[in-house]
C-alpha positions in Angstrom: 36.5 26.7 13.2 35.9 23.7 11.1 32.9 23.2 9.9 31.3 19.6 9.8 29.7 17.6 6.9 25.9 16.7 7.2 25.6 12.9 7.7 24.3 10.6 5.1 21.4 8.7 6.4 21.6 5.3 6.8 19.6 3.2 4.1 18.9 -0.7 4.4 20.9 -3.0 2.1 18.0 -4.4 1.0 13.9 -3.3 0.3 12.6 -3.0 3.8 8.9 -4.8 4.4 7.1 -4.4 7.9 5.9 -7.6 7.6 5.2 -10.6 4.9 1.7 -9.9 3.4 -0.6 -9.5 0.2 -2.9 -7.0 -0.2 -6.4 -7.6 -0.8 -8.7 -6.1 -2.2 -12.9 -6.5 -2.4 -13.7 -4.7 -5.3 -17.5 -4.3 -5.0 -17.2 -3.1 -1.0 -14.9 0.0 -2.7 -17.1 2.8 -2.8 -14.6 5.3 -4.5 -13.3 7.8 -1.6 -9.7 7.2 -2.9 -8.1 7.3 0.8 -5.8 4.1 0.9 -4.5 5.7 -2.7 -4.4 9.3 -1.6 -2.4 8.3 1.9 -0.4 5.5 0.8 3.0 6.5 1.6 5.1 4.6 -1.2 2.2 5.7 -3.7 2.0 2.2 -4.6 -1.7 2.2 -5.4 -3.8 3.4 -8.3 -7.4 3.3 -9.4 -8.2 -0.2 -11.8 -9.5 -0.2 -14.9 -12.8 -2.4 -14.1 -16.1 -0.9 -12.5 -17.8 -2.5 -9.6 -21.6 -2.3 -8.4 -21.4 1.2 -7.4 -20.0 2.2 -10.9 -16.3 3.0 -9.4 -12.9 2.2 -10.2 -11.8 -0.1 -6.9 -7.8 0.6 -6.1 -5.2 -1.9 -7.5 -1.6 -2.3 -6.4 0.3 -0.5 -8.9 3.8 -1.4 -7.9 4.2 -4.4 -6.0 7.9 -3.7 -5.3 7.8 -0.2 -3.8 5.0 -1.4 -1.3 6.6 -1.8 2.2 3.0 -3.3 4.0 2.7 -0.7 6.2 -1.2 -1.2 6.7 -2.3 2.3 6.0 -5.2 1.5 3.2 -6.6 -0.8 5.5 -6.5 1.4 8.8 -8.0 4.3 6.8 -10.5 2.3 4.4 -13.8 3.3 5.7 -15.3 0.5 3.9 -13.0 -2.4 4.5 -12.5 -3.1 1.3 -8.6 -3.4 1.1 -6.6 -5.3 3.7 -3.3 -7.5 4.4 -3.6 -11.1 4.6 -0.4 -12.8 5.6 1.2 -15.7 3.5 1.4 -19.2 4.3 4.7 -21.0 3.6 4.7 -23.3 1.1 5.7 -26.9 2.9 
């Protein structure tokens, strides 16, 4: 019997994005629990460099490109400090 080849998976000719967005974040709501960076699934957050009030290090987008939008930091933010605000076109 011949045996077969595993498939390749399919990947996208270009960088896939869920939607068109930019993620915000309000610094001095972040109270330091690390979630969106811990469960972002592209790892495309990091703690910043700046303290806020509460003497933590809010997150910062660390690589822009490898972020797909996918909403997790804002779904799991207990704070509501990061979100996705979607872009206006420029007319």
């Amino acid at each position: 019997m011949k045996t077969q080849q595993p498939r390749k998976p399919l990947s996208p000719q270009r960088k896939l994005r869920l939607q068109e967005a930019e993620i915000v974040v309000i610094g001095d709501r972040c109270k330091g629990c690390g979630y969106c960076i811990e469960f972002c699934p592209k790892k495309g957050l990091g703690y910043g460099n700046k303290l806020n009030i509460h003497g933590v290090h809010p997150p910062v987008v660390k690589n822009d490109e490898e972020c797909v939008r996918c909403g997790m930091c804002e779904a799991i933010c207990p704070h509501m400090a990061i979100f996705l605000v979607g872009r206006k076109e420029k007319k």
